[in-house]
C-alpha positions in Angstrom: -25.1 44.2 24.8 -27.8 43.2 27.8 -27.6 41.5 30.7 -29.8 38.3 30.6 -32.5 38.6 33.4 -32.3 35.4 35.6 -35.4 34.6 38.0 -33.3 33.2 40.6 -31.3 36.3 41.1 -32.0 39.6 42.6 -30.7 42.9 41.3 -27.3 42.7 43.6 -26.7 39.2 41.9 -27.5 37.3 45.1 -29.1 33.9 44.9 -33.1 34.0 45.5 -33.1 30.0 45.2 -35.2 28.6 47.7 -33.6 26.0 50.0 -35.4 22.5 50.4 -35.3 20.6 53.6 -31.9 19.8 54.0 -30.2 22.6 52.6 -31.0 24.8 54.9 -29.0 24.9 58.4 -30.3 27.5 60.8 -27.8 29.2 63.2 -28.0 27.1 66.7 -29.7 29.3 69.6 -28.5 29.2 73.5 -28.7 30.9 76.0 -25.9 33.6 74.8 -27.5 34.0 71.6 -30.6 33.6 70.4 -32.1 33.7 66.7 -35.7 34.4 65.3 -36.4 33.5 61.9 -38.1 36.3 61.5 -35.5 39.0 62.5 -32.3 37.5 63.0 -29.8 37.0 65.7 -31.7 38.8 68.9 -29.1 38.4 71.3 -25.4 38.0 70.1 -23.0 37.0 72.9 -25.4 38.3 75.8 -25.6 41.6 73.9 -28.9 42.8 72.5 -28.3 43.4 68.7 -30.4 46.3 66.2 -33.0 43.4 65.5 -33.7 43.5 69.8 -36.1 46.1 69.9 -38.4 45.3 66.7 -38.7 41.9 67.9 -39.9 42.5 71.3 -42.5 45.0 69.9 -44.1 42.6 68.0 -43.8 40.3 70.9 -45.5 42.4 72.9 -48.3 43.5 70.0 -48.7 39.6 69.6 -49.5 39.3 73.6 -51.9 41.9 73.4 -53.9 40.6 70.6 
């Protein structure tokens, strides 16, 4: 037997689906922790996270430019 191939799903089964207007809910930012759609949480609880460093480097490319 096959698996049936769904276009909503990628290959780890997790929903592609994308969310409308008000599905979607966005993690808060402050001054503790701060999100970027783009790379994710920047700073956790004051704490610079993995996503820190990519983030500034485009920062700082997009400066340049």
């Amino acid at each position: 037997m096959t698996k049936k191939k769904r276009d909503s799903y990628n290959k780890n089964g997790r929903s592609m689906k994308i969310a409308g207007t008000g599905e979607l809910d966005l993690p808060k930012s402050d001054q503790l922790n701060i999100w970027d759609q783009e790379f994710g949480w920047i700073l956790k609880d004051g704490k610079p996270t993995v996503n820190s460093k990519p983030y500034w480097a485009a920062m700082r490319r997009k400066i340049k430019q």
